[in-house]
C-alpha positions in Angstrom: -13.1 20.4 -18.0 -10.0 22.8 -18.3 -8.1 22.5 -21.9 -5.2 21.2 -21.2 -2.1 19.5 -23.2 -1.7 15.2 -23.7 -0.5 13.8 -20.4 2.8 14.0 -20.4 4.6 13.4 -17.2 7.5 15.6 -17.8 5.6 18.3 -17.4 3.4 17.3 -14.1 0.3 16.6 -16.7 -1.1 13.8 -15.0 -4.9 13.8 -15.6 -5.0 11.1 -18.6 -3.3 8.8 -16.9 -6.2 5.7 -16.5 -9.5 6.2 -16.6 -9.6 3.9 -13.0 -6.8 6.2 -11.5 -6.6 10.2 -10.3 -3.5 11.4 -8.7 -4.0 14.5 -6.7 -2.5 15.9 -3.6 -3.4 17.1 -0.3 -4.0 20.6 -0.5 -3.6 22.6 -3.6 -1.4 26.8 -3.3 2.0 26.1 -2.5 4.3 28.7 -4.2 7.1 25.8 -4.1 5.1 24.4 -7.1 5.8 27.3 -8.9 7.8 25.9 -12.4 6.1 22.5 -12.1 2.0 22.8 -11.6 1.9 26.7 -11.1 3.4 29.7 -13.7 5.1 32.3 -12.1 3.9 35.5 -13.7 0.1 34.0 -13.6 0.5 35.0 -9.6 3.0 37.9 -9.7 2.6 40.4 -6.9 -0.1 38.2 -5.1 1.4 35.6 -3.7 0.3 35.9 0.3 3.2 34.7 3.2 1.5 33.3 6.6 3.2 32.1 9.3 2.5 28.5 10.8 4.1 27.2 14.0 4.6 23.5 13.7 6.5 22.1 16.6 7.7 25.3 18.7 9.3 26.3 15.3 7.6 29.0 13.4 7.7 28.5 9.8 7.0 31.1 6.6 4.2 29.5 4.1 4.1 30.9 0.8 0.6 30.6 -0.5 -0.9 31.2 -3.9 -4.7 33.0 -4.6 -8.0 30.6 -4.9 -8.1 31.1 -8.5 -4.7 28.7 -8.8 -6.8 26.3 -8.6 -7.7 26.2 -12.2 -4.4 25.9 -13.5 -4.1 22.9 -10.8 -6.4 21.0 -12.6 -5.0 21.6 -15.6 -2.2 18.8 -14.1 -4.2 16.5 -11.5 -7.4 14.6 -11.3 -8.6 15.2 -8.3 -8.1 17.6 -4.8 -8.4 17.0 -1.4 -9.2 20.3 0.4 -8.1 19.7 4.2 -9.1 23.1 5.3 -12.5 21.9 6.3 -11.0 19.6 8.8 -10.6 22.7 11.2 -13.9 24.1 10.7 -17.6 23.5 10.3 -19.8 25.3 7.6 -21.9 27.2 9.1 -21.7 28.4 12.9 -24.4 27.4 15.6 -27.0 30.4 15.1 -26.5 29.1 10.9 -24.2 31.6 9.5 -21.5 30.6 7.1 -18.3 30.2 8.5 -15.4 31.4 7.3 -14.5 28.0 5.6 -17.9 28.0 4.0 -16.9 31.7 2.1 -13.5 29.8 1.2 -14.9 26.8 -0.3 -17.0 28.8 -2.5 -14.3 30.4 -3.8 -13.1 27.3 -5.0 -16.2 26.8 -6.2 -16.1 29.8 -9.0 -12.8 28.5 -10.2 -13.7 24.8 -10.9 -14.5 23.8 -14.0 -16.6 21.4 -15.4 -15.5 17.7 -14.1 -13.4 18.7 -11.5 -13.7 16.8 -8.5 -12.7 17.0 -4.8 -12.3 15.1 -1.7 -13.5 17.2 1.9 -12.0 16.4 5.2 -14.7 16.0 7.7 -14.4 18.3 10.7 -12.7 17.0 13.3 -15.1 18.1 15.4 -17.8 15.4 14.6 -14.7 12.4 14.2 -12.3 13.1 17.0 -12.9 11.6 20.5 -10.4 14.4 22.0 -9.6 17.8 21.2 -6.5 19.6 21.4 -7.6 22.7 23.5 -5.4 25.2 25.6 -2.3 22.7 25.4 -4.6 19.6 26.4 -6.7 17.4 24.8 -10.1 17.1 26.0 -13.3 14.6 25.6 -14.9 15.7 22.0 -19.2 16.3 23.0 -20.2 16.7 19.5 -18.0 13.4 18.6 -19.9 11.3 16.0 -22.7 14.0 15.8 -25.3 13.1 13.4 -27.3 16.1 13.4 -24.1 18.4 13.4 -22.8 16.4 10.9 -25.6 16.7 8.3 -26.4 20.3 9.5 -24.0 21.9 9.9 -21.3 20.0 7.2 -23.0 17.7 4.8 -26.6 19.8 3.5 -24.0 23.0 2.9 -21.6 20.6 1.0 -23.8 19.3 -0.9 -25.6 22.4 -2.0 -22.4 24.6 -2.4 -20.4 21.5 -4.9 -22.7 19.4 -5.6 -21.2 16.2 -8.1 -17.8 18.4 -7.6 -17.9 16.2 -4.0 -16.0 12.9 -5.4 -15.7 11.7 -1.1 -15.8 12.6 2.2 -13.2 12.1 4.4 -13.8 10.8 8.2 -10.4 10.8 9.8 -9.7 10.2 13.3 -7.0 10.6 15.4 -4.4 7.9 16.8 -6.0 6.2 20.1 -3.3 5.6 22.3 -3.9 1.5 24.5 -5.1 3.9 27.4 -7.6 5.8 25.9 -8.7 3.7 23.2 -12.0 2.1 23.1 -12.2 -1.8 22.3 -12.9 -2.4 18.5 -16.4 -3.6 19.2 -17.6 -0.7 20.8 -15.9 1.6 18.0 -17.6 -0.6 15.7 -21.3 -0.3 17.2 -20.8 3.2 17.9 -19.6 3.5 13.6 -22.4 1.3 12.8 -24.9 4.0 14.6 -23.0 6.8 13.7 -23.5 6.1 9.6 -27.4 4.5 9.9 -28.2 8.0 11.3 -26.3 10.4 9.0 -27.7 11.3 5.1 -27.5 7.5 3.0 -24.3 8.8 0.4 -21.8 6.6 -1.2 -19.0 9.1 -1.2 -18.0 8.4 2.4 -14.6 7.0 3.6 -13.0 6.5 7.1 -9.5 6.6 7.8 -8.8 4.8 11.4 -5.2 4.8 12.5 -4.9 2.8 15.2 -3.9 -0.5 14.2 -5.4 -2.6 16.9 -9.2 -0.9 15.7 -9.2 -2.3 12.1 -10.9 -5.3 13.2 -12.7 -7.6 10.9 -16.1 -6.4 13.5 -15.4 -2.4 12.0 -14.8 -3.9 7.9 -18.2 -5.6 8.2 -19.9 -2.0 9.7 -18.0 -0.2 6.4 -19.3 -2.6 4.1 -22.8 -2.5 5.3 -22.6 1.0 4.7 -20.8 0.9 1.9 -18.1 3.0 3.6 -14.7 2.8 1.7 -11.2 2.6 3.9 -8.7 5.1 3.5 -5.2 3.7 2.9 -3.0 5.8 4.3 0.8 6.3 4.6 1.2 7.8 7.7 3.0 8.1 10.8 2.3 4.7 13.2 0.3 2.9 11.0 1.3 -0.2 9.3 2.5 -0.1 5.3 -0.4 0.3 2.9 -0.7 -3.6 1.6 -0.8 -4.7 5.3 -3.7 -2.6 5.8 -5.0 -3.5 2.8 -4.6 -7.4 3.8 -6.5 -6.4 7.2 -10.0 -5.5 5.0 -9.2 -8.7 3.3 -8.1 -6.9 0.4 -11.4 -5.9 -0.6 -12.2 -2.1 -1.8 -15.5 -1.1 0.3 -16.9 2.0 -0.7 -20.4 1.8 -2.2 -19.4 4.6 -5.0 -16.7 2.4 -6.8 -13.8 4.7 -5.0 -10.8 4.1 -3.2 -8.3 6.7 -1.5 -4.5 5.7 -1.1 -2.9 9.0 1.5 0.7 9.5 0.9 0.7 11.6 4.5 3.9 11.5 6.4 7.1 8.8 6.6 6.6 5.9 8.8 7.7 6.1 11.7 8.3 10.2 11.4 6.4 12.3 13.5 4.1 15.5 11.9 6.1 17.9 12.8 9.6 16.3 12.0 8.2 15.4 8.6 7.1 19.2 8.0 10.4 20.5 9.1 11.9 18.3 6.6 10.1 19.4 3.8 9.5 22.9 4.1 9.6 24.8 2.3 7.6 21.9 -0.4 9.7 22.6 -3.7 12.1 19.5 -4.1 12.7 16.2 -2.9 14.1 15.0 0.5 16.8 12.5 -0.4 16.2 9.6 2.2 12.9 11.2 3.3 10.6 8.6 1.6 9.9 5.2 3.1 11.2 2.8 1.1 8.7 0.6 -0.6 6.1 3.4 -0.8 6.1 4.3 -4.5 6.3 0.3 -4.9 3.5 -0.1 -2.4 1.1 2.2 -4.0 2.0 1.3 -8.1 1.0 -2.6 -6.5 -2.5 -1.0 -4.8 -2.9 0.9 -8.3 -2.9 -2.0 -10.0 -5.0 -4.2 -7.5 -7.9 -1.2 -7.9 -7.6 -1.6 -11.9 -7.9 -5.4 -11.7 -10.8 -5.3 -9.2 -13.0 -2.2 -11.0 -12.4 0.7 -8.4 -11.1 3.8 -9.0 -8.2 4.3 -7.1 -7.4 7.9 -6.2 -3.8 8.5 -4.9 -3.4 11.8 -3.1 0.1 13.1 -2.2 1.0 15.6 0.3 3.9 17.1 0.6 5.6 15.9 4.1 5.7 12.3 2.5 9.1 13.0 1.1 9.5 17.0 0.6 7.4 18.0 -3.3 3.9 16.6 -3.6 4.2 16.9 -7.5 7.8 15.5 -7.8 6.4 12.1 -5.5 3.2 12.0 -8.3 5.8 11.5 -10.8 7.8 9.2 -9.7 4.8 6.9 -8.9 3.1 7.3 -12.3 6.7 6.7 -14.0 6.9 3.7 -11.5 2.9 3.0 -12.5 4.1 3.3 -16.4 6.7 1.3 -16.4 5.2 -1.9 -14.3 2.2 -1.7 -17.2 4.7 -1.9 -19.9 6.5 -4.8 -18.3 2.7 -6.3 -18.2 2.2 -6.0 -22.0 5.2 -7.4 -23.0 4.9 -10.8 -24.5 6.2 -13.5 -22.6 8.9 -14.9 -24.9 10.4 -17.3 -22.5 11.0 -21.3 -24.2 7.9 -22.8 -22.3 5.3 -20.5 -23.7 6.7 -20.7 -27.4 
């Protein structure tokens, strides 16, 4: 583990908070953190501009070397690298990918205890693709062998314990297109009997009408965890949490709580809005989000799971700025829980 100061939430130091919660954030090099996680002359002369079109708009990204990631951890408990959503590991003929020569980078500049979350490729969780402008039927969709192969084995072996979850996300199903939640429940239930037995998996399922009390049963079996997520269509994040029956169902002890995008905002409108990541949208946030989370922090505590909140930027402009004002919300709501209660009944 990195030295590092007392926590102290003033300064973004957020790694002592409770030893059942990590706040982290979705993705890790923004220069816009520079003068909260990141110190400007640490990177001087090598911070990298890329382009990304989101939308039809092209927009400038300002990214930050590999090796940021020490001083990252220096402020959060935990990452989630996203990065790996785009790509396998290795190719088809076994070669590392280029995501594979990325990820161990990361892995020189982690230190002892420091722990991240990997997207799944979306090749082995999406039913369609996005490909030339369309989106087409997925034929390595729920994959075993590609999975394990190809993702999981060259995981494992390249970060070993530094893996705290994997991350199965799949896309929206629109009514058309979507299967009925029994058969996306068989096909899960097949899908994790045939991949490597690991209690670090979570699924993240946003489409409503699918997160059936038939799919909860297959993720407890399996001791898959659900990702609560803030995002776009889906219901507010104690609403799903009342659809699992408010029950935490990852085998590992771990829950994930995504702070992704405004409800109701589309991807690209909520990237427009916060780019370029280094302050605070005012009236970008959902209201009740900060609220919604502190309660889902708390409801972890109570219950024994370790609740990991990660924060990304388009939820309402500055991932770190959003991690403070939950744990200051988080801080406050356990004060108010220790104070005696002086009313005349309990004197």
């Amino acid at each position: 583990m990195h030295p590092q100061e007392d926590f102290n939430p003033e300064a973004f130091k957020f790694r002592d908070l409770h030893p059942d919660v990590s706040i982290g954030t979705a993705s890790d090099r923004y220069a816009g953190w520079i003068g909260q996680v990141y110190s400007a002359d640490r990177y001087a002369n090598r911070i990298r501009s890329r382009q990304n079109k989101v939308g039809g708009r092209s927009f400038t990204e300002r990214v930050l070397p590999v090796e940021s990631v020490e001083e990252y951890f220096e402020h959060f408990g935990v990452l989630e690298l996203d990065f790996t959503f785009y790509r396998l590991l290795l190719e088809v003929d076994g070669r590392p990918s280029q995501n594979y020569h990325v990820l161990q980078n990361y892995r020189q500049h982690l230190g002892e205890g420091d722990p991240l979350f990997l997207k799944v490729p979306q090749i082995i969780f999406a039913q369609k693709l996005r490909r030339s402008g369309k989106f087409i039927a997925n034929p390595d969709y729920l994959n075993a062998e590609v999975f394990a192969d190809r993702f999981y084995v060259p995981a494992v072996e390249l970060l070993g314990r530094h893996i705290r979850g994997f991350l199965f996300e799949q896309e929206y199903q629109r009514k058309q297109d979507r299967p009925s939640p029994e058969k996306l429940a068989e096909d899960m239930d097949r899908f994790f009997e045939s991949i490597p037995r690991d209690d670090r998996y979570h699924m993240e399922i946003r489409t409503e009408p699918l997160l059936t009390p038939s799919l909860f049963s297959v993720m407890r079996r399996h001791g898959v965890g659900q990702v609560l997520s803030h995002w776009t269509w889906l219901p507010s994040l104690r609403r799903q949490f009342a659809l699992s029956d408010h029950t935490f169902t990852n085998r590992g002890g771990d829950s994930i709580l995504r702070l992704l995008t405004p409800r109701g905002m589309r991807y690209e409108d909520a990237y427009a809005k916060a780019h370029p990541f280094d302050r605070l949208v005012e009236g970008m946030a959902t209201p009740g989000m900060i609220e919604d989370t502190v309660g889902l922090m708390e409801q972890g505590i109570e219950k024994k799971a370790r609740v990991n909140v990660i924060v990304n930027n388009r939820a309402s402009g500055n991932a770190p700025l959003t991690a403070r004002r939950i744990v200051s919300r988080f801080l406050a709501a356990r004060q108010q829980a220790d104070k005696p209660d002086t009313s005349p009944s309990k004197r």
